[in-house]
N, C-alpha and C positions, 0 to 999 in steps of 0.2 A: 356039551360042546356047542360053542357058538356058531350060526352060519358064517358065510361070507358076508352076506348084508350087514348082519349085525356087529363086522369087524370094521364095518368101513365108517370113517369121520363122515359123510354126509347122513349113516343112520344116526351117528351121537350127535349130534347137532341139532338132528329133529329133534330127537330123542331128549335130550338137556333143555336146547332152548327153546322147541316148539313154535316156530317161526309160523306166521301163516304165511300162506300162498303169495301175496303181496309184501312182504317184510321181505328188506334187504336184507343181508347176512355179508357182511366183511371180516375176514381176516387182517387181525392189526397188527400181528407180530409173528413171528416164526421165525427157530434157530435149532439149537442145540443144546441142549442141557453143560451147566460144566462137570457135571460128575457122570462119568460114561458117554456124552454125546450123543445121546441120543435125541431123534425129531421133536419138538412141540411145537404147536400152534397155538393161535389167541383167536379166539372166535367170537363176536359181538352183532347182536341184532338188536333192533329197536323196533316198539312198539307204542301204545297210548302211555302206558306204565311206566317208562322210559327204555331207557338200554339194558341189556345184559350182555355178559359175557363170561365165556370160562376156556382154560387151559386145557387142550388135549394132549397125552403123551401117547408116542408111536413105543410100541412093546416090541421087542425079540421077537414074538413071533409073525409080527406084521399088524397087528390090531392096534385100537387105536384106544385108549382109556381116560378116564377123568383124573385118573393118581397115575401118578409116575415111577415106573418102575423101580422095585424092591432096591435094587443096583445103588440107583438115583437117588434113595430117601437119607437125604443127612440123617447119621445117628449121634446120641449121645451116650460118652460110655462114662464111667462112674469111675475115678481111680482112690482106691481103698487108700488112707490116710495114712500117713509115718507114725505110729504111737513112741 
């Protein structure tokens, strides 16, 4: 089981982008998912390298993840053909 630290978007952040001490960190986007509603974030820091950035999704239990909950994953389903 994970801590609390390790649930919170300021540990993923370090943790994904690795920002040093002096690197800004902006949030560029943030809403709702359309399938279930649920929070994400856009998170971007720059560096010598240039920018990155990545998607966080807020989870049911309050954590925060790089993939978006099972709920939220468009599927594809396969419909067996008329012979």
């Amino acid at each position: 089981m994970r801590s609390a630290s390790e649930q919170s978007l300021r540990f993923l952040v370090e943790k994904w982008l690795a920002p040093l001490p002096s690197a800004l960190v902006h949030v560029t986007e943030f809403s709702r998912t359309r399938l279930g509603g649920r929070r994400y974030v856009r998170v971007e820091t720059s560096s010598e390298e240039g920018a990155r950035g990545l998607f966080f999704f807020r989870h049911d239990d309050g954590c925060w993840c790089v993939f978006p909950p099972t709920a939220d994953t468009p599927k594809l389903y396969a419909h067996p053909r008329a012979a």
